[in-house]
C-alpha positions in Angstrom: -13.6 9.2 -9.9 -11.2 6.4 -9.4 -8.2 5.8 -7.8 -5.4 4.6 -10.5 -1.7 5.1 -10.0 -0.2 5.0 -6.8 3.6 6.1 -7.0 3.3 5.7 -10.8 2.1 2.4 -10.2 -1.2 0.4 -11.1 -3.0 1.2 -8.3 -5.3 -2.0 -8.8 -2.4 -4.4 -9.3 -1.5 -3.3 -5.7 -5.2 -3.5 -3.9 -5.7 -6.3 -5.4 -2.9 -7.9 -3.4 -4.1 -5.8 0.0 -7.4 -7.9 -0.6 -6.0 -11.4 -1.6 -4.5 -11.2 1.8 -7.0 -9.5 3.6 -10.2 -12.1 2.5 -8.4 -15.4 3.8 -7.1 -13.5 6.6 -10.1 -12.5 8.4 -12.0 -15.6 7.7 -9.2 -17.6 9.0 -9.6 -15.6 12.4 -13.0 -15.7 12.2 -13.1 -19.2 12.4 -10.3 -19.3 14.9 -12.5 -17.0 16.9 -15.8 -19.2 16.9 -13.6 -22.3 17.8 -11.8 -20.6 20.5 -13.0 -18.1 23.1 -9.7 -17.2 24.3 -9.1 -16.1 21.1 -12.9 -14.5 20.9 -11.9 -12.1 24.0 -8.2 -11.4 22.6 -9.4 -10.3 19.0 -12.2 -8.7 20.5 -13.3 -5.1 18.3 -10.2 -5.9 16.1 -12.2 -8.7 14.1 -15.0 -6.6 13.0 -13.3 -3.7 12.1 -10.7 -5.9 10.4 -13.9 -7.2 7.9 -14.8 -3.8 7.6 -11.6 -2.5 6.1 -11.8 -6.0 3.7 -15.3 -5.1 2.6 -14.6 -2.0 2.3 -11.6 -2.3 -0.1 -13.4 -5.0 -2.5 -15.4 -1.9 -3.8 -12.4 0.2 -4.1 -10.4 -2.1 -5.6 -13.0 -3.2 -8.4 -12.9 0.4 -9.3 -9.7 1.1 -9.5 -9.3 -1.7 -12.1 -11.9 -0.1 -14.1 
């Protein structure tokens, strides 16, 4: 059971767009994070639950298309 219109919209065309963003994102503050540890103890539990939500939507998203 798939998730496919959102607002009478493509409900793909739209994740796909969360995750584009998402993906460069979090591996941008990852590395920001292992260069920095200012940065490491101001991100803190966000980072991790950030590539949660992007690994979780890669999944969704490929399903939605199909």
């Amino acid at each position: 059971m798939g998730f496919n219109v959102f607002h009478n919209l493509p409900a793909h065309i739209l994740l796909v767009h969360f995750v584009v963003v998402l993906v460069p994102l979090t591996s941008l503050a990852v590395v920001v994070c292992a260069l920095s540890a200012r940065w490491t103890r101001r991100l803190g539990a966000v980072l991790p639950l950030l590539g949660l939500v992007t690994l979780g939507m890669v999944p969704v998203t490929q399903d939605a298309g199909d």
